[in-house]
C-alpha positions as a Python dict, from the first residue, in 0.01 Angstrom:
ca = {
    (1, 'X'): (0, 0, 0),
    (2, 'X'): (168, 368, -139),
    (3, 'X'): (10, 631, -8),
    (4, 'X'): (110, 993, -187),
    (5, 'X'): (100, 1311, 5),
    (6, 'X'): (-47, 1593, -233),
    (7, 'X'): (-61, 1937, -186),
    (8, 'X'): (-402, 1866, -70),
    (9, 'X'): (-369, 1655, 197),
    (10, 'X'): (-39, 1856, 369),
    (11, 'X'): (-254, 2152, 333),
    (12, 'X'): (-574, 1926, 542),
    (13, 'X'): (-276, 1823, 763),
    (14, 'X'): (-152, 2146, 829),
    (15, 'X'): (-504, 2293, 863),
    (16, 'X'): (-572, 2052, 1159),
    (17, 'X'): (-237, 2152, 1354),
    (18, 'X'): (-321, 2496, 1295),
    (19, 'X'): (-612, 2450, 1446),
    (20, 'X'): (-527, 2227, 1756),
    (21, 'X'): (-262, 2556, 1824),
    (22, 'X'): (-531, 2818, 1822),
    (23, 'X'): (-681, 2616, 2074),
    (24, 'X'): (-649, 2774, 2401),
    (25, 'X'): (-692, 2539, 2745),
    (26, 'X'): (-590, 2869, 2971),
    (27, 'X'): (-836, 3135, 3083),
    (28, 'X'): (-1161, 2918, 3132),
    (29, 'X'): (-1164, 2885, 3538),
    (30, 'X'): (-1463, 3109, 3674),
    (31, 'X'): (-1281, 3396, 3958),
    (32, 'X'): (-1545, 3288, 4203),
    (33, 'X'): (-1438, 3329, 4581),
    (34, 'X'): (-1820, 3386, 4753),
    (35, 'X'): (-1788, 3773, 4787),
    (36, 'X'): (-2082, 3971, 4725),
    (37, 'X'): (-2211, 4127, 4337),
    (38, 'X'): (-2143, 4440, 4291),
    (39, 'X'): (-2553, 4678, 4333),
    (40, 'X'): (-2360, 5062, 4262),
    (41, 'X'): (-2560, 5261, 4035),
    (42, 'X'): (-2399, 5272, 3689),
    (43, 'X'): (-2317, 5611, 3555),
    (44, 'X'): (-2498, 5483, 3244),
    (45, 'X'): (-2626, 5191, 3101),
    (46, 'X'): (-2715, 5067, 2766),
    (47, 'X'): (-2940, 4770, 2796),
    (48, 'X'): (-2908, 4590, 2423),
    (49, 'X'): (-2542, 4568, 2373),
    (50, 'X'): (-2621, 4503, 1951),
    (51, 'X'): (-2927, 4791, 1931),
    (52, 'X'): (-2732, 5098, 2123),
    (53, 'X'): (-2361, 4963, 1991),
    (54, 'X'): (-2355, 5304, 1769),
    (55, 'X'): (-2445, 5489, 2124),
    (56, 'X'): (-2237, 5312, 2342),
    (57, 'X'): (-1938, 5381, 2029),
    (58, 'X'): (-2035, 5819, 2070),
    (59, 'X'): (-2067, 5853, 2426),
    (60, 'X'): (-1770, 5718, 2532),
    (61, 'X'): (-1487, 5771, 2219),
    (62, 'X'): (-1147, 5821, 2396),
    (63, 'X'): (-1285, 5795, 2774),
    (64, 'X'): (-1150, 5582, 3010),
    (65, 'X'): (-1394, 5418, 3263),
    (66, 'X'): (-1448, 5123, 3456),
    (67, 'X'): (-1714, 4883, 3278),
    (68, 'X'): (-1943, 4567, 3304),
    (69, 'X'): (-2132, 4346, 3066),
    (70, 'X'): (-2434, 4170, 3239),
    (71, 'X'): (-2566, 3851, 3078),
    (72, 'X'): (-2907, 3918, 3013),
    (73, 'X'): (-3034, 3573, 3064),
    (74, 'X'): (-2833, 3395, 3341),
    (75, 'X'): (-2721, 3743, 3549),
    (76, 'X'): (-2334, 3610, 3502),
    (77, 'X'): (-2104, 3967, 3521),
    (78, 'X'): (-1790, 4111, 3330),
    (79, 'X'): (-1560, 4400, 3479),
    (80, 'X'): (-1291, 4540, 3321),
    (81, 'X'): (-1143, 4896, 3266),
    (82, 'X'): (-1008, 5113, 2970),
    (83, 'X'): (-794, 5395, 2898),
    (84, 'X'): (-884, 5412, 2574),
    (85, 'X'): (-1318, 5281, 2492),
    (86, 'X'): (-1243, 5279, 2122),
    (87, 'X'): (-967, 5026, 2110),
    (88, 'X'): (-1165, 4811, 2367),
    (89, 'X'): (-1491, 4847, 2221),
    (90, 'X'): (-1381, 4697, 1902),
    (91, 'X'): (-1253, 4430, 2058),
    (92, 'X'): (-1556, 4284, 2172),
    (93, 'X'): (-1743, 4421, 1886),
    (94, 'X'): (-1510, 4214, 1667),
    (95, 'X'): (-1653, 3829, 1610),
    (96, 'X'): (-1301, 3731, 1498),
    (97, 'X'): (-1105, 3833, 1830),
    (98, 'X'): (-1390, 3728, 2062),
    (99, 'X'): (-1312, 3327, 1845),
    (100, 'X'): (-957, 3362, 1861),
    (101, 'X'): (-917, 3354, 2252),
    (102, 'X'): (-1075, 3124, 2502),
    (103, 'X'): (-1186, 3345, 2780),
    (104, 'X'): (-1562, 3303, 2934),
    (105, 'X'): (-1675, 3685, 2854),
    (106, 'X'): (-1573, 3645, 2486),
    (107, 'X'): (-1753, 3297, 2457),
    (108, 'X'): (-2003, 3404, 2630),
    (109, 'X'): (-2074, 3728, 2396),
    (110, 'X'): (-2032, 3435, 2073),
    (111, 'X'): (-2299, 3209, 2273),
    (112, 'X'): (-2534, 3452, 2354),
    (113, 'X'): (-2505, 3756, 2124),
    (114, 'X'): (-2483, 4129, 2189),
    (115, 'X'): (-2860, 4193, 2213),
    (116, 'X'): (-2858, 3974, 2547),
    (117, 'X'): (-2616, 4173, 2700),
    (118, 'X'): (-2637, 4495, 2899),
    (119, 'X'): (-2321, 4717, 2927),
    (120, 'X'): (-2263, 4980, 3199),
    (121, 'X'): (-1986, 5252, 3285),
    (122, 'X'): (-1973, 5172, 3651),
    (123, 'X'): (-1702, 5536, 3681),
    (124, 'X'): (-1549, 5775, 3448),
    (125, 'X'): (-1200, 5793, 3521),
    (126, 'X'): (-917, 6046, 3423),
    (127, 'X'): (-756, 5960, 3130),
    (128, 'X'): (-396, 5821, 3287),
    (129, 'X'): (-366, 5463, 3191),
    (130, 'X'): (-341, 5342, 3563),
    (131, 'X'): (-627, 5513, 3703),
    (132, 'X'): (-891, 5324, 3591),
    (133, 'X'): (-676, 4974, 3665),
    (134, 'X'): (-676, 5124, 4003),
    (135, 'X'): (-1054, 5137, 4006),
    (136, 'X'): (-1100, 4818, 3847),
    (137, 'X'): (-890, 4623, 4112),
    (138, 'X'): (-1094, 4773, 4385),
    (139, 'X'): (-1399, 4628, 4259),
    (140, 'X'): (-1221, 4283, 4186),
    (141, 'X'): (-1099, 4310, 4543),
    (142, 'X'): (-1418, 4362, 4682),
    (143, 'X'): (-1736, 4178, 4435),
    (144, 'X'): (-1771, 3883, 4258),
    (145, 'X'): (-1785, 3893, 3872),
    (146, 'X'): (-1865, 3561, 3713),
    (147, 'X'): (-1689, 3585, 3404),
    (148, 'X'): (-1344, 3709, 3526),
    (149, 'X'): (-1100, 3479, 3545),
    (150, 'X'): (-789, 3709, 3676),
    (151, 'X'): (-783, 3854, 4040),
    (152, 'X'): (-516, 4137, 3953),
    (153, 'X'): (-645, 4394, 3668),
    (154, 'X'): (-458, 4311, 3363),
    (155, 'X'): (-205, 4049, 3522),
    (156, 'X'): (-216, 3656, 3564),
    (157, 'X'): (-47, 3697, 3887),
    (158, 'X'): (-278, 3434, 4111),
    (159, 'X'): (-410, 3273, 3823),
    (160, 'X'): (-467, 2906, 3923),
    (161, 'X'): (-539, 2673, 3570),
    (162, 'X'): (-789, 2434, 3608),
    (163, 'X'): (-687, 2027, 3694),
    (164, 'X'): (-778, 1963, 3291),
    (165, 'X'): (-579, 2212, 3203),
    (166, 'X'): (-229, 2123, 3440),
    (167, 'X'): (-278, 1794, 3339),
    (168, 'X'): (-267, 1905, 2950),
    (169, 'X'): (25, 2072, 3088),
    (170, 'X'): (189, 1784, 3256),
    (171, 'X'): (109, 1493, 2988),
    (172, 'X'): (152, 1719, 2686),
    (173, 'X'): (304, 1490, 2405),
    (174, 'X'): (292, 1517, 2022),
    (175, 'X'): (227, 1865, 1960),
    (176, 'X'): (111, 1919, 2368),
    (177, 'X'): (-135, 1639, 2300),
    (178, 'X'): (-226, 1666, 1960),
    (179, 'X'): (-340, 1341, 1862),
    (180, 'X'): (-336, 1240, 1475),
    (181, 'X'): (-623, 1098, 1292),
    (182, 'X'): (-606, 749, 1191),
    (183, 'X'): (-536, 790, 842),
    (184, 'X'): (-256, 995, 904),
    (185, 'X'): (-84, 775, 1164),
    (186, 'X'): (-102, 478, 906),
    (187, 'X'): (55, 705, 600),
    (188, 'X'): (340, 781, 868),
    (189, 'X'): (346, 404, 939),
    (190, 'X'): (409, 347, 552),
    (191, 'X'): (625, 663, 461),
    (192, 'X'): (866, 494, 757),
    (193, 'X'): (846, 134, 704),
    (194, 'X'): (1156, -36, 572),
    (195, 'X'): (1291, 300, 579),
    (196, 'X'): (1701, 216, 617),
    (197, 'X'): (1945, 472, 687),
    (198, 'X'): (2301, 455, 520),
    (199, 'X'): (2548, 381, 802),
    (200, 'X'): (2663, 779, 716),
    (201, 'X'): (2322, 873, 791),
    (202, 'X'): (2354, 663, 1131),
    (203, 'X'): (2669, 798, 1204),
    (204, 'X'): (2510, 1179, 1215),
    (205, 'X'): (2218, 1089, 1420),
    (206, 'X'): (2466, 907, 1676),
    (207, 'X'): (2671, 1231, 1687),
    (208, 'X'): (2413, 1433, 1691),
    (209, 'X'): (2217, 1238, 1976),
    (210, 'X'): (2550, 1244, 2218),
    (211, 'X'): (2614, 1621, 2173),
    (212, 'X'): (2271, 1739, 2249),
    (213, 'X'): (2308, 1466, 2576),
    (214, 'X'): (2637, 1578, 2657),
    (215, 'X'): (2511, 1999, 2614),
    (216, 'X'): (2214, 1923, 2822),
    (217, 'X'): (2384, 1725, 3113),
    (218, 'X'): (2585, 1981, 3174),
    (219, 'X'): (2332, 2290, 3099),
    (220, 'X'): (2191, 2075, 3431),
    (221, 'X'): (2480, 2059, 3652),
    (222, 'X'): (2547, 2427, 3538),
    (223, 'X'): (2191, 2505, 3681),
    (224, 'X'): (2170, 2286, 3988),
    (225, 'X'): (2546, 2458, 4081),
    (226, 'X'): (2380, 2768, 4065),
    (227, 'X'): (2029, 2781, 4220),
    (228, 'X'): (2136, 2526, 4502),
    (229, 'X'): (2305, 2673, 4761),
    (230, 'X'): (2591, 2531, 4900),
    (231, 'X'): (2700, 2458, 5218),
    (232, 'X'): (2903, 2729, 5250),
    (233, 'X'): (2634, 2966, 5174),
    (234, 'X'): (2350, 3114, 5375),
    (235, 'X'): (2048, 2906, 5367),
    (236, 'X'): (1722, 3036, 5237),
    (237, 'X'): (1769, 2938, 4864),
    (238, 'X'): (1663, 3229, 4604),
    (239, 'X'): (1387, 3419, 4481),
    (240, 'X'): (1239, 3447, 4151),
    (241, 'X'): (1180, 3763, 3986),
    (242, 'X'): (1014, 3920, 3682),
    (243, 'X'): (1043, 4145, 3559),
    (244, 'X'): (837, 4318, 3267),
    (245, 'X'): (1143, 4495, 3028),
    (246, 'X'): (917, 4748, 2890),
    (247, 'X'): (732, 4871, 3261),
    (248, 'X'): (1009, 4784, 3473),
    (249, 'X'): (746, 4663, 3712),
    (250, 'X'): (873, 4319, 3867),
    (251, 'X'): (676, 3993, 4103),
    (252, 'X'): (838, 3768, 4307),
    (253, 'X'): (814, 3417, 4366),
    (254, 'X'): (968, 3218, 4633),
    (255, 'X'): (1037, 2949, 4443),
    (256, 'X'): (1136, 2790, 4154),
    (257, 'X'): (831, 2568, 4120),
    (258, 'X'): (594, 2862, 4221),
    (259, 'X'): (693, 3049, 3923),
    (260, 'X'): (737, 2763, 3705),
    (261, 'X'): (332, 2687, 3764),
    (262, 'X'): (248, 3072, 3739),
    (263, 'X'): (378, 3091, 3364),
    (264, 'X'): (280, 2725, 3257),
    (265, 'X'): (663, 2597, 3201),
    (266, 'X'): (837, 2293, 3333),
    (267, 'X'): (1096, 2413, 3602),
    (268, 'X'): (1399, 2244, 3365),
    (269, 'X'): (1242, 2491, 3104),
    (270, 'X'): (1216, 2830, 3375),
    (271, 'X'): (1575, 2716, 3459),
    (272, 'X'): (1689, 2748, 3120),
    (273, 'X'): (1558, 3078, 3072),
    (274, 'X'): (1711, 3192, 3367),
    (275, 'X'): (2083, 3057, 3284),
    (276, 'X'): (2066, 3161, 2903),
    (277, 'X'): (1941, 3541, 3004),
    (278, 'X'): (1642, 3454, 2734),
    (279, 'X'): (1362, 3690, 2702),
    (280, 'X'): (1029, 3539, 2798),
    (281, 'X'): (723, 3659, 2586),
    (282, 'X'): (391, 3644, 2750),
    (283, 'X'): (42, 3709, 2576),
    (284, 'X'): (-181, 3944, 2782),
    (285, 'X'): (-476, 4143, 2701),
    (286, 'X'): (-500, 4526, 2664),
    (287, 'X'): (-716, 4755, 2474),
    (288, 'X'): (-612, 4695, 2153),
    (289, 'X'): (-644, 4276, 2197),
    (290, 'X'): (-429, 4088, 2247),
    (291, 'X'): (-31, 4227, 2299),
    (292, 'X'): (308, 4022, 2350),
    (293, 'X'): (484, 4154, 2647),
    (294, 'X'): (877, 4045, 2698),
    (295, 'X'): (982, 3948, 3021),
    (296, 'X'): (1319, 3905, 3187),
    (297, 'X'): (1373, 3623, 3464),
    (298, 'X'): (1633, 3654, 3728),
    (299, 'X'): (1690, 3529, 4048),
    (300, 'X'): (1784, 3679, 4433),
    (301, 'X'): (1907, 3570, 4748),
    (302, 'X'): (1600, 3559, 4981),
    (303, 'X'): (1653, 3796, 5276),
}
């Protein structure tokens, strides 16, 4: 049995891993901790999202405010905050962005539609970027909003992934557990069998094999001479930091592992980073969508 790859069928194949990558598994756990809803008076409120989006659009072009979308028919709550309502607004107005990420008030506007939604300016704010954040954190410090997922405005500081999702993390394999259809695993069973490599061939992968064992053996004894103390050394092992390159503004962790779970990376991987002086790009979400911010990860001596 031949079977020949056209154009046609890497193009399905490619297709499918294309779309197993735009798959997000982060962002789906509900930030419910039993604290009251919030019951302020909105400054103003626009009760169909889809009929007043034109309204919403002229009243509040290049405000900032604190806002809230209110499902219509369950009573499930959004808040967020904005510097800048135009760039924000189109975000959720936009059907393509709200698909592309897997977070519950985007899925929630696909499920539902705009005209079940209400959405309310909770404050005006001054225009400074951090002013409404400010406000928006004191609500998320003191309500309950269904559909938020993130305890710190605009930071995934605290964010705790769901057991699905760790154990995606943990058992990822094959394209972090892409799994291929049946079809293709038996045309990669044929393009492979009685496949022989020349003993040149053989030769490079042996070679090739022993350096990248010998590079990472000692990337690990590099790292574990490092981060472990030694005796001779104070005792209190380090501290992780990062720090964001373009705000300066830094977190710490007090461990290795604790930061390691935080971004979503193995602690071999978080080590690596830290040795090699890598930059660290995270995707967060701002006004505009989606934005990659760099990060740089060191570490200190705890005090």
């Amino acid at each position: 049995m031949t079977i020949i790859m056209t154009n046609q069928t890497i193009g399905k194949y490619l297709k499918s891993i294309e779309t197993f990558l735009k798959t997000k598994f982060i962002f789906t756990r509900s930030l419910y901790r039993g604290l009251p809803k919030l019951t302020i008076t909105p400054a103003v409120s626009y009760k169909n999202a889809k009929i007043n989006k034109s309204l919403i659009f002229k009243d509040n072009k290049d405000k900032a405010f604190v806002y809230r979308w209110i499902n219509k028919l369950n009573g499930k709550e959004y808040l967020g905050s904005t510097s800048s309502a135009k760039r924000r607004l189109n975000t959720y107005y936009d059907l393509k962005t709200l698909g592309e990420v897997n977070m519950p008030i985007y899925n929630a506007i696909l499920k539902h539609g705009h005209e079940n939604f209400i959405f309310e300016i909770i404050e005006y704010c001054l225009s400074e970027d951090t002013i409404a954040q400010k406000r928006e954190q004191y609500y998320l410090d003191n309500f309950d909003f269904e559909y938020n997922v993130l305890a710190n405005a605009n930071s995934l500081a605290g964010y705790k992934h769901t057991a699905e999702t760790l154990a995606k993390f943990k058992g990822r394999q094959n394209l972090l557990g892409f799994k291929h259809l049946a079809e293709t695993l038996e045309m990669l069973r044929e393009i492979n069998t009685g496949k022989v490599h020349t003993e040149e061939a053989k030769e490079v992968m042996r070679n090739s094999w022993a350096q990248r064992k010998l590079k990472s053996d000692n990337l690990e004894l590099d790292l574990l001479n490092e981060i472990i103390p030694s005796k001779s050394k104070k005792k209190g092992g380090k501290i992780v930091v990062i720090t964001n390159i373009a705000t300066t503004a830094a977190t710490e962790y007090k461990s290795i592992s604790e930061a390691a779970t935080v971004l979503n990376l193995t602690r071999v991987t978080l080590r690596k980073y830290i040795k090699n002086k890598e930059i660290f790009n995270m995707l967060k979400e701002s006004d505009s969508g989606l934005v990659k911010e760099k990060y740089l990860i060191t570490l200190k001596d705890k005090t």
